[in-house]
Residue frames as qw, qx, qy, qz and C-alpha x, y, z in Angstrom:
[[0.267, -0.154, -0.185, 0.933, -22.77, -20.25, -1.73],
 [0.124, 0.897, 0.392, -0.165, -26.06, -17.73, -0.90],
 [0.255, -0.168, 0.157, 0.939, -25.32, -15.40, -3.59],
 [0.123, 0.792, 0.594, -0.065, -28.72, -13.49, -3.46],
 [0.106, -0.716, -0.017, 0.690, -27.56, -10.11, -3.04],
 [0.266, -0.234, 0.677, 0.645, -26.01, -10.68, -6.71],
 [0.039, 0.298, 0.791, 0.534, -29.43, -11.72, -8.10],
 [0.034, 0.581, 0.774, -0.248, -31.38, -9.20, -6.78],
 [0.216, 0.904, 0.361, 0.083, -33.21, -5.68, -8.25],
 [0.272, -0.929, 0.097, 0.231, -30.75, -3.54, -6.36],
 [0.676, -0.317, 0.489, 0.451, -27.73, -5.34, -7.20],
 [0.518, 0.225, 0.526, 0.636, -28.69, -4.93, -11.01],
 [0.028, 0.945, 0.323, 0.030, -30.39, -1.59, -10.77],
 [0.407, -0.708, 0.312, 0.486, -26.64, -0.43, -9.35],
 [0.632, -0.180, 0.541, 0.525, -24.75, -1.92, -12.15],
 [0.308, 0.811, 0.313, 0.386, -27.12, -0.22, -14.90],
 [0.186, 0.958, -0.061, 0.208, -26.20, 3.12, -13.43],
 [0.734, -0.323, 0.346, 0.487, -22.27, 1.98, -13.17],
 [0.591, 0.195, 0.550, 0.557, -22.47, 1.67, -16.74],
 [0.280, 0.781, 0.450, 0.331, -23.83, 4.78, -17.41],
 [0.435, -0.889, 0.086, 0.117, -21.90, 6.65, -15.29],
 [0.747, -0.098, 0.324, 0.572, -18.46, 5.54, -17.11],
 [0.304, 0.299, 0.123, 0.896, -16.59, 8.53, -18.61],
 [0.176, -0.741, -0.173, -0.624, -18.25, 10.69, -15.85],
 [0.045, 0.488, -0.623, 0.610, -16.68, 12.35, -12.94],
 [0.739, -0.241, 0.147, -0.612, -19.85, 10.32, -10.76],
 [0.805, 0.195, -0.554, -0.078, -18.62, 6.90, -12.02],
 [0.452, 0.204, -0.794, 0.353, -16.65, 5.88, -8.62],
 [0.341, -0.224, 0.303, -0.861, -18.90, 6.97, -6.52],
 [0.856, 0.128, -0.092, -0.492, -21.59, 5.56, -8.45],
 [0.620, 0.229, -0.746, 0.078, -19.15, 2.22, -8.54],
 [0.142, -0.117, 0.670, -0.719, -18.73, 2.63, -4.11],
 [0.536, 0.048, -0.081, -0.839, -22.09, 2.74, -4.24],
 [0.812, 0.172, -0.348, -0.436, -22.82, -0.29, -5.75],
 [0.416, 0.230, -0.792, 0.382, -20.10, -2.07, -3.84],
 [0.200, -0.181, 0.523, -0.808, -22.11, -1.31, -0.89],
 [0.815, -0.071, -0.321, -0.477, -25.10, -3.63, -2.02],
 [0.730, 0.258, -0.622, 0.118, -22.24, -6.62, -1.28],
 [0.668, -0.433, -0.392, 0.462, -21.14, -5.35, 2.26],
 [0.114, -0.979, -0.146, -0.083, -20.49, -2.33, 4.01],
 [0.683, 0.317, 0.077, 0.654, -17.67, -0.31, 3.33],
 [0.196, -0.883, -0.251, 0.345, -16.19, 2.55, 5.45],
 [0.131, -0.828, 0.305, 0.451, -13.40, 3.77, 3.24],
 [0.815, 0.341, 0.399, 0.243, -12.48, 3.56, -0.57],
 [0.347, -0.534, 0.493, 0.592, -8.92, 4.86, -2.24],
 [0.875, 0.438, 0.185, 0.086, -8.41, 4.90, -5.94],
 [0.404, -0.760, 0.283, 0.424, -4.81, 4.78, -6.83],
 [0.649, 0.744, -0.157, 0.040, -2.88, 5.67, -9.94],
 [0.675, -0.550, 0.437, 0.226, 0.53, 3.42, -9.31],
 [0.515, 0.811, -0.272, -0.055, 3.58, 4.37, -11.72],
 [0.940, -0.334, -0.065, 0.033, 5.72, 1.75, -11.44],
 [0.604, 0.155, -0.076, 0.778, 8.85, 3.97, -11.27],
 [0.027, 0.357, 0.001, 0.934, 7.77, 6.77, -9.70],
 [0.118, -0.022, 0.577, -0.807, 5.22, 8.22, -6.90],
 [0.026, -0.503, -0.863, 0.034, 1.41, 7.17, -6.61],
 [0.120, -0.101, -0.137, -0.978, -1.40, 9.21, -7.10],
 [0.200, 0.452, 0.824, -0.277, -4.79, 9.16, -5.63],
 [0.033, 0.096, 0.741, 0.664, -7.54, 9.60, -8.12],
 [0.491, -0.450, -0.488, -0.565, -10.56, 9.17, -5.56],
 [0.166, 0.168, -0.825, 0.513, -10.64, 9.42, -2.05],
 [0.488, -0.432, -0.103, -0.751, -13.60, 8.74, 0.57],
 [0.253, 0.068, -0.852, 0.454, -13.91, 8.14, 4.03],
 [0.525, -0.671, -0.419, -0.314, -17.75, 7.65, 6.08],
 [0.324, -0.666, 0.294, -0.605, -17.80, 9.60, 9.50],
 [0.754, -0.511, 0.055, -0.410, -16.37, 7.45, 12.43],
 [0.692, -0.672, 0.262, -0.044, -14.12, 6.01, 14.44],
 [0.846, 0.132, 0.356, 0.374, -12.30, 4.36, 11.67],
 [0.298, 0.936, -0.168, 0.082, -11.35, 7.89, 10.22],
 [0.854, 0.345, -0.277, 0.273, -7.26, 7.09, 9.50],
 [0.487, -0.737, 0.014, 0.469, -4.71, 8.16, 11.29],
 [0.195, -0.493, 0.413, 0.740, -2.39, 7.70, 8.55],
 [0.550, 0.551, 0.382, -0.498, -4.26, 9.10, 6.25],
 [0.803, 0.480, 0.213, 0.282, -3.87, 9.05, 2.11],
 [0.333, 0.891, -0.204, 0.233, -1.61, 12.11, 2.17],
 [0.367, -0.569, 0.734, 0.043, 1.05, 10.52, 4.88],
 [0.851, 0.151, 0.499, -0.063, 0.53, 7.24, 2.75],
 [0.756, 0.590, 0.098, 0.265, 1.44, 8.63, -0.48],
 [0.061, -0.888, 0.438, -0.129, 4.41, 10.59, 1.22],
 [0.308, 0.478, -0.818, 0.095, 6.51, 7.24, 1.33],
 [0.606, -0.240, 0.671, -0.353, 4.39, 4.84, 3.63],
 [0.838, 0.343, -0.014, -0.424, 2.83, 3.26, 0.36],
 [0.402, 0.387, -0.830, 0.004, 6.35, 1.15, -0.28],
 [0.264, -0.171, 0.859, -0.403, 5.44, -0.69, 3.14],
 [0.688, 0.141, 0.383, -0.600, 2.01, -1.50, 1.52],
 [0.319, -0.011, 0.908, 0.270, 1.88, -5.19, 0.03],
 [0.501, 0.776, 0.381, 0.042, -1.44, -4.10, -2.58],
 [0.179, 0.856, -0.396, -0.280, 1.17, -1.12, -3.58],
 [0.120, -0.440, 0.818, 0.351, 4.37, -4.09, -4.16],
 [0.635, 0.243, 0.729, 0.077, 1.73, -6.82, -5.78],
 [0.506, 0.803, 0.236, -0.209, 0.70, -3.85, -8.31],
 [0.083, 0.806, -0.531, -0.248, 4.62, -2.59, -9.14],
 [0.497, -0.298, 0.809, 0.099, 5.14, -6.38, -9.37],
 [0.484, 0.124, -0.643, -0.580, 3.10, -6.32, -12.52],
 [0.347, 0.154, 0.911, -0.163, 0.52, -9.38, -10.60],
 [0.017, -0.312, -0.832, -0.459, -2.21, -10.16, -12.81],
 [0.166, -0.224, -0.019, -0.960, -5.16, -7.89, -13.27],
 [0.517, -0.231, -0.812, -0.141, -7.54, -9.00, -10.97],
 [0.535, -0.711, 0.019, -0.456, -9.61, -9.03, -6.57],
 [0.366, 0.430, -0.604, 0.562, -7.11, -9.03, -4.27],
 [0.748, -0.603, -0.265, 0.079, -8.06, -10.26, -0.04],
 [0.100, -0.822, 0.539, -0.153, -5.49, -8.46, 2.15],
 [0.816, -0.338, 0.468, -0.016, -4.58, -12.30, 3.09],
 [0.839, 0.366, 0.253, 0.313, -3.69, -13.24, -0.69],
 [0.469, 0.778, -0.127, 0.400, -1.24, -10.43, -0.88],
 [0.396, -0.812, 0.311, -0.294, 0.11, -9.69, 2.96],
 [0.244, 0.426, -0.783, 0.382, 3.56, -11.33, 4.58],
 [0.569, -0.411, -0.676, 0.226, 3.09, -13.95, 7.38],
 [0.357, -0.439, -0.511, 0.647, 3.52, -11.48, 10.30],
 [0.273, 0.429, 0.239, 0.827, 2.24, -8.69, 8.30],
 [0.429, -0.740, -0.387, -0.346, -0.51, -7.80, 11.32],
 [0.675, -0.541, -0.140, 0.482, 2.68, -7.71, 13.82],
 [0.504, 0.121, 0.066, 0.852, 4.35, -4.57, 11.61],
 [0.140, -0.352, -0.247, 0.892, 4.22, -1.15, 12.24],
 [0.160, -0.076, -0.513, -0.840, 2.74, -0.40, 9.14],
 [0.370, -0.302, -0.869, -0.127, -0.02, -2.51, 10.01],
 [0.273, -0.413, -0.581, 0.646, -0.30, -0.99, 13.38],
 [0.145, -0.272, 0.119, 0.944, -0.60, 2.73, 11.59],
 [0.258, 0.241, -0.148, -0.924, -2.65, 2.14, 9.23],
 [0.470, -0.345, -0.680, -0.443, -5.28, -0.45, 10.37],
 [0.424, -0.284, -0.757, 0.408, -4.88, -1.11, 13.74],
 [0.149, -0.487, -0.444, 0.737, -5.22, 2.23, 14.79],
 [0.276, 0.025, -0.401, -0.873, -7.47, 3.18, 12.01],
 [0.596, 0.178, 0.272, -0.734, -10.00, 1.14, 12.91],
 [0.675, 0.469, -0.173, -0.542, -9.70, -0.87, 10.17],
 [0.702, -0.260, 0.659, -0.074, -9.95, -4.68, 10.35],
 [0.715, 0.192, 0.575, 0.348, -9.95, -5.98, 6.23],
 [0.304, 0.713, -0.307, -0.552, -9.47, -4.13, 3.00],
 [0.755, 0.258, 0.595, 0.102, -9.70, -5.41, -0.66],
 [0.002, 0.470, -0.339, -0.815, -8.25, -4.03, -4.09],
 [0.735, 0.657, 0.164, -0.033, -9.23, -4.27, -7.60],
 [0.149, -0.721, 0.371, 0.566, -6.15, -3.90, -9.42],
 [0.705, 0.640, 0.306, -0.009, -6.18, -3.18, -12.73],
 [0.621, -0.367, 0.310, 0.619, -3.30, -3.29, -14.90],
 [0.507, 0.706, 0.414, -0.272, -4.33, -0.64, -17.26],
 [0.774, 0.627, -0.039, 0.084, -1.60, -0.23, -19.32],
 [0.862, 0.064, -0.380, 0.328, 2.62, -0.92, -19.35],
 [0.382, 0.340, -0.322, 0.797, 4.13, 0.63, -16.34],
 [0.356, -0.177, 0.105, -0.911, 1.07, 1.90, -14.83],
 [0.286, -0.251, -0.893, 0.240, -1.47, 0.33, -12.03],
 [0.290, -0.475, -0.032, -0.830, -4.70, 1.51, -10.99],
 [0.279, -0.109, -0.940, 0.165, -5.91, 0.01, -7.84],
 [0.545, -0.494, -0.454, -0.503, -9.65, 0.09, -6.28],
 [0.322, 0.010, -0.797, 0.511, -8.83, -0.08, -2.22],
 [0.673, -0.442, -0.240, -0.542, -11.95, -0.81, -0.47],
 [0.268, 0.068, -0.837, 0.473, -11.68, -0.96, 3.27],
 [0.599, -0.622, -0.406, -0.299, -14.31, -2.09, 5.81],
 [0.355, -0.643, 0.427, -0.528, -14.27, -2.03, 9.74],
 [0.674, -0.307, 0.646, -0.183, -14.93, -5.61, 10.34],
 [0.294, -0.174, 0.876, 0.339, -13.82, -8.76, 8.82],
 [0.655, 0.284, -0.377, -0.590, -15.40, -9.50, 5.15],
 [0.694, -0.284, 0.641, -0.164, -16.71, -12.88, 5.53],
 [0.524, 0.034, 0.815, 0.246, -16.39, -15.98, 3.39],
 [0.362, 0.546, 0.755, -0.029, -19.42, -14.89, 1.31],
 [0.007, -0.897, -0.254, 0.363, -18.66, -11.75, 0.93],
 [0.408, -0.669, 0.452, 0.426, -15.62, -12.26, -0.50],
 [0.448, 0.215, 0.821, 0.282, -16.62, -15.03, -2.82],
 [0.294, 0.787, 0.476, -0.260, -19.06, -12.00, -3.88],
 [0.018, 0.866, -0.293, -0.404, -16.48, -9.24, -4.80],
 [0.332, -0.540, 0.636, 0.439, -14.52, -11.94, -6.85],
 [0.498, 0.353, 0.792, 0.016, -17.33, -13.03, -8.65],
 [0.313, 0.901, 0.227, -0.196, -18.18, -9.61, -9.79],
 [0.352, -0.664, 0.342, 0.564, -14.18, -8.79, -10.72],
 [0.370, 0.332, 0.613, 0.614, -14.14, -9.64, -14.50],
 [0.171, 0.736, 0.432, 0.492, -16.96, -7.03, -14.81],
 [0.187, -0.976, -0.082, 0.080, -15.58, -4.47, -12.59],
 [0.485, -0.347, 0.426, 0.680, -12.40, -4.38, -14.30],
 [0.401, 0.282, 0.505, 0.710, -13.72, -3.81, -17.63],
 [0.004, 0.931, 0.322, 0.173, -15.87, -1.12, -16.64],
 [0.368, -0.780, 0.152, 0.483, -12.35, 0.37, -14.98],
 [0.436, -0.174, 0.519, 0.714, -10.69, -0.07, -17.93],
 [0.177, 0.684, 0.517, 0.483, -13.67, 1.67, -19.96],
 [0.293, -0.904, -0.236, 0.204, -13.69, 4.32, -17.50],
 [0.023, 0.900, -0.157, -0.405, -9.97, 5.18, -18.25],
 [0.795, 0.255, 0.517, 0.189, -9.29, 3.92, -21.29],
 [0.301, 0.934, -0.082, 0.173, -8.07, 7.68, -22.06],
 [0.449, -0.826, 0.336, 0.062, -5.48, 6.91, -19.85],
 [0.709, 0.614, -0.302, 0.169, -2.50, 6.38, -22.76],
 [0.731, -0.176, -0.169, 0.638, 1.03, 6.33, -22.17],
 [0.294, 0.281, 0.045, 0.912, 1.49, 10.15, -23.15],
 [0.463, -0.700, -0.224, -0.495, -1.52, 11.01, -20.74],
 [0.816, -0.485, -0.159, 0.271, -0.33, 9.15, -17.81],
 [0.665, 0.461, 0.056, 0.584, 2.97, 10.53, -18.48],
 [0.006, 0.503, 0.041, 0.863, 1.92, 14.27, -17.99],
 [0.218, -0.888, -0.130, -0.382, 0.67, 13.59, -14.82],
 [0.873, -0.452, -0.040, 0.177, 3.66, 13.41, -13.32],
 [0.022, 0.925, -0.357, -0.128, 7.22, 14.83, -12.76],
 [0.984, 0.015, -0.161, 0.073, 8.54, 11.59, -13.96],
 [0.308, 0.683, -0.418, 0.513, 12.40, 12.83, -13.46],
 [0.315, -0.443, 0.624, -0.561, 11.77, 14.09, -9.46],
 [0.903, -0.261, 0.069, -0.333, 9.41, 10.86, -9.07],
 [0.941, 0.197, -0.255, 0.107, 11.87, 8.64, -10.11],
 [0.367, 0.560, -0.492, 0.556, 14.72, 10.01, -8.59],
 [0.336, -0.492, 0.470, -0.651, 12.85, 10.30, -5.31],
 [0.977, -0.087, 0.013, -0.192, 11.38, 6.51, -5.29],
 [0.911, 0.201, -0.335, 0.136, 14.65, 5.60, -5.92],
 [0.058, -0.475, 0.532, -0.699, 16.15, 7.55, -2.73],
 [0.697, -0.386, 0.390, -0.461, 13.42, 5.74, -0.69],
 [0.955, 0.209, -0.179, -0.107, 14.51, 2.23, -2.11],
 [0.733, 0.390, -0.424, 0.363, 17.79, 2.99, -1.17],
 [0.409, -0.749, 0.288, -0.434, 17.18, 3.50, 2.40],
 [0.817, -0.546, 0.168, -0.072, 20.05, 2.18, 4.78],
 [0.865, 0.488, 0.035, 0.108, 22.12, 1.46, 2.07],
 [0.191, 0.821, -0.293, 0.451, 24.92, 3.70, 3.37],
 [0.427, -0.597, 0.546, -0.404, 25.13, 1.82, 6.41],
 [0.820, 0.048, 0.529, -0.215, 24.23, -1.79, 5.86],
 [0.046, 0.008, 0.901, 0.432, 25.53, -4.54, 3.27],
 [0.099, -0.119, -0.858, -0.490, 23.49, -5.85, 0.55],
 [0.405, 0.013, -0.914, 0.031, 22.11, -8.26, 2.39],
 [0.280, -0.385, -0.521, 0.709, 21.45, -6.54, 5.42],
 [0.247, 0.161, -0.139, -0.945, 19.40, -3.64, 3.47],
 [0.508, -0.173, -0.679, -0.501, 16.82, -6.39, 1.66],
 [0.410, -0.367, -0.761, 0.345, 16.21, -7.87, 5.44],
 [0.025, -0.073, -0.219, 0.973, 15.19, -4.44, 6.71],
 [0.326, 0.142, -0.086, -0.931, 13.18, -3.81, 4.30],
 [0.492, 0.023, -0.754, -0.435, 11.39, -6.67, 4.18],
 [0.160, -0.315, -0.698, 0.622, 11.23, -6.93, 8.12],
 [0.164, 0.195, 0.004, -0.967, 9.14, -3.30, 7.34],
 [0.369, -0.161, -0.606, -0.686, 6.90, -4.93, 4.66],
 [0.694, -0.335, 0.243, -0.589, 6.15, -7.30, 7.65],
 [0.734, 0.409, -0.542, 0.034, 8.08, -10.54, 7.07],
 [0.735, -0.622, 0.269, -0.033, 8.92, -12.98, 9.65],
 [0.206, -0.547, 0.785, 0.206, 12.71, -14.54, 10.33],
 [0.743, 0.190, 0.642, 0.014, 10.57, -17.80, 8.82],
 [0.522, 0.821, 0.156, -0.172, 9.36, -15.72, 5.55],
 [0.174, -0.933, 0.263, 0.174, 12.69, -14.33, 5.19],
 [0.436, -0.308, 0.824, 0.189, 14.73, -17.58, 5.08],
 [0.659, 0.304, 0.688, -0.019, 12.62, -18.73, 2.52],
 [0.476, 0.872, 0.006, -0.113, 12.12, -15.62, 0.19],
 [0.190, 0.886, -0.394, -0.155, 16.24, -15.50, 0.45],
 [0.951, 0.203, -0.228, 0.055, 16.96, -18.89, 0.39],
 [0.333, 0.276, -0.717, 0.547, 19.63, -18.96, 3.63],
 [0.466, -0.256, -0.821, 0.209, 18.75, -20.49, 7.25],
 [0.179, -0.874, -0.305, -0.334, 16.83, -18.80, 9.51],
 [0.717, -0.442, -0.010, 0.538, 20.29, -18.54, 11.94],
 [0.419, 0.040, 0.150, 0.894, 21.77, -16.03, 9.27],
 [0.111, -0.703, -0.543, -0.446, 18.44, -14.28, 8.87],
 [0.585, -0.700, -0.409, 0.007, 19.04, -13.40, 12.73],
 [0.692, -0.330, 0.050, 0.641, 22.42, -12.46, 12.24],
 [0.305, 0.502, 0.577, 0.567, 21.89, -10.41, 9.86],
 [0.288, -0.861, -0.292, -0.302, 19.15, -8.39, 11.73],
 [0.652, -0.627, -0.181, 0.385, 21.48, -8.25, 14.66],
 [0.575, -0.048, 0.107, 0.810, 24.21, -6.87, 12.50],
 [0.201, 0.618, 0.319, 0.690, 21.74, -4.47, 10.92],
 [0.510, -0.748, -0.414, 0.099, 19.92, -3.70, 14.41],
 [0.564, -0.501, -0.119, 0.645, 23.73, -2.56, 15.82],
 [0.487, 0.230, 0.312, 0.782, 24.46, -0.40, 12.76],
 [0.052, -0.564, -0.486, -0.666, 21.64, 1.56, 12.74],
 [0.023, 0.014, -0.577, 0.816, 21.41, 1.99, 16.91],
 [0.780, -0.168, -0.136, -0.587, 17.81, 0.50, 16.69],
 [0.197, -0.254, 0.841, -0.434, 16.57, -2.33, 18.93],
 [0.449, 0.397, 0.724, -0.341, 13.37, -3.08, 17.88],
 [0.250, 0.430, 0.664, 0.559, 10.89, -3.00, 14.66],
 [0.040, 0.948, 0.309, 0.065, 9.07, -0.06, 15.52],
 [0.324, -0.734, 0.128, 0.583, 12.57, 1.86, 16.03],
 [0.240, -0.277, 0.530, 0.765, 13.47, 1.04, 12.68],
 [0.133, 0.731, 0.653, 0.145, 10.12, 1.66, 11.33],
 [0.022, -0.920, -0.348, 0.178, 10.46, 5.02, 12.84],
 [0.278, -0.465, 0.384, 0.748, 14.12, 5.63, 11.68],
 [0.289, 0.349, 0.665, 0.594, 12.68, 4.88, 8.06],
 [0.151, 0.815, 0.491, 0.268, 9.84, 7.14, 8.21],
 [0.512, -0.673, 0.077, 0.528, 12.20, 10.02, 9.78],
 [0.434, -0.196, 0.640, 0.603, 14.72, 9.40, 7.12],
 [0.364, 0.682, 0.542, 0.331, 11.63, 9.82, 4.44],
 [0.088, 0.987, 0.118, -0.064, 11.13, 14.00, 5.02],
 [0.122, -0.581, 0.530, 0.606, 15.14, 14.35, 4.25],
 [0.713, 0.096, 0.618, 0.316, 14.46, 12.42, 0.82],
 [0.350, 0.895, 0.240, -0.136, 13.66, 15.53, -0.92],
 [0.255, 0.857, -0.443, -0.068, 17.18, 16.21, -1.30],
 [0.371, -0.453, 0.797, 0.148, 18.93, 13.43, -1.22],
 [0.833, 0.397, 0.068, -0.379, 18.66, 11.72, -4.86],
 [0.840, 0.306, -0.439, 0.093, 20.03, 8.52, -5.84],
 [0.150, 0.530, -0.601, 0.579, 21.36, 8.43, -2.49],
 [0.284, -0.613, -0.648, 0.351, 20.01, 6.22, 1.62],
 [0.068, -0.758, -0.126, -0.636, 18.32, 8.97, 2.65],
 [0.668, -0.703, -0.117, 0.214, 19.83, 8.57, 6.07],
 [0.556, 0.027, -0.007, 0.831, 22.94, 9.95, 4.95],
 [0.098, -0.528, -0.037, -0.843, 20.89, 13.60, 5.13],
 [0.590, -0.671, -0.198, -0.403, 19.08, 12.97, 8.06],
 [0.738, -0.416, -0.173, 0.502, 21.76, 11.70, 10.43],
 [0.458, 0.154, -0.062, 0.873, 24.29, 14.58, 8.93],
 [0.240, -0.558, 0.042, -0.794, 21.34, 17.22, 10.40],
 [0.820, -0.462, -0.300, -0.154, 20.41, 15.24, 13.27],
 [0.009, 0.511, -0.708, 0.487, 23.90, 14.74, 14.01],
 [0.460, -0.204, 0.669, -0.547, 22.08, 11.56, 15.59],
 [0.223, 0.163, -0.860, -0.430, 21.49, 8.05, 13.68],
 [0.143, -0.247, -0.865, 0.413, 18.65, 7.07, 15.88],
 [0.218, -0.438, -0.201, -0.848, 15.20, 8.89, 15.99],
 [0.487, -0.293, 0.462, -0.681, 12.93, 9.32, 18.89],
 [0.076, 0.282, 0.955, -0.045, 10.71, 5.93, 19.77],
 [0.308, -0.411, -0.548, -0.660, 7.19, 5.86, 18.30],
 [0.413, -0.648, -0.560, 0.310, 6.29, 5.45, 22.17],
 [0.262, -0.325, -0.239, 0.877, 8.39, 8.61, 23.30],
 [0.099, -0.198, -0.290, -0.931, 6.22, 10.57, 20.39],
 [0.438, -0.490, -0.741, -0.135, 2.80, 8.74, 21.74],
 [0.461, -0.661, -0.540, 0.242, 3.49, 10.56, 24.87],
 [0.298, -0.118, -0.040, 0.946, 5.00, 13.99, 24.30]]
């Protein structure tokens, strides 16, 4: 593997002023920065993931052009971030470590809505994390997206460097206790409200029928499905059908768009599906199609 870039002036000229840049507001920048030696990089996230409770971005930055998001970090951290498979690998406690969207993403994950939202029509063709478990409960994650596919080399590059760009995250917030982290957050409303969006459908739909949704959402084929729940892919189908009728959706992007609908009632509705507030104002279990909005 040509790993020049790695051994060359620039490469270590960056990393000196990494390190010197730790415990200073410059440090991610200065970290971006250096990533950029490796491959080019239109957009980089840093997220602070409580694993009971609401994300926080820490660092945002997008370059001018065509890839600017649609759905940007503030509709993301408003409830899209469950759909995001770097958000469930980090709450899953995975090992602290560089993440490929491929080593973390469902089989069909490029056929879901999510997907659609917030690459397709961003612009944005790969994305990589750091994620750094920095201490119990609590997930910081490094999301570095590009426009075009990271190749082979490129990849092999970022994972080479991942031991030492974890410990410089973890030197960076190594202030970041339990009784810091804590404070920033309304842990109470967070929790209460993550656990309203967890319990979407729940009012309508068995068990069974509630985990399949939401797992259809993540991006999960009828194949994936059978396997993760251990039953045939015949009940997998039934299932969906049964959930499909309940809910007066036809398709994955309808129930994509009932979910995200169903998110802006969640504010009041705790420990509770948050469809039970949105249908009772709606008076209508069904939201528009993500086409009909496209064209109004």
């Amino acid at each position: 593997m040509d790993s020049e870039q790695l051994a060359s002036v620039q490469w270590y000229q960056q990393m000196a002023k990494v390190v010197l840049a730790v415990g200073r507001p410059e440090f991610v920048s200065t970290l971006v920065r250096a990533f950029s030696v490796l491959a080019p990089l239109q957009a980089t996230t840093v997220y602070l993931y409580p694993h009971d409770g609401l994300p926080k971005a820490l660092f945002e930055r997008d370059d001018e052009g065509p890839w600017l998001p649609e759905g940007n970090v503030k509709q993301y951290l408003s409830g899209f971030y469950l759909l995001d498979p770097f958000y469930s690998v980090s709450v899953e406690s995975v090992g602290s470590g560089c993440y490929h969207l491929a080593d973390v993403a469902p089989d069909h994950f490029e056929r879901s809505e999510y997907y659609v939202a917030f690459y397709q029509h961003a612009h944005i063709e790969d994305e990589l994390n750091y994620i750094l478990q920095i201490s119990p409960g609590y997930t910081i994650a490094v999301s570095l997206a590009s426009a075009s596919k990271l190749n082979e080399q490129q990849l092999q590059q970022f994972k080479m460097i991942s031991p030492w760009v974890l410990a410089v995250l973890s030197r960076h917030w190594e202030g970041l206790g339990a009784d810091t982290l804590n404070g920033m957050f309304e842990n109470q409303f967070a929790r209460k409200i993550h656990t309203a969006l967890n319990n979407f459908g729940s009012s309508v739909l068995s068990q069974r029928e509630c985990k399949i949704a939401q797992l259809i959402l993540k991006g999960h084929s009828t194949r994936s499905l059978a396997e993760r729940l251990a039953i045939s892919e015949d009940t997998v189908k039934t299932h969906r059908k049964h959930a499909y009728s309940k809910l007066n959706i036809a398709s994955q992007s309808e129930l994509f768009s009932l979910f995200i609908h169903s998110l802006a009632q969640a504010q009041d509705v705790f420990f509770k599906d948050p469809l039970e507030n949105y249908r009772g104002a709606d008076n209508n279990p069904s939201p528009p199609s993500i086409q009909k909005q496209e064209g109004d």
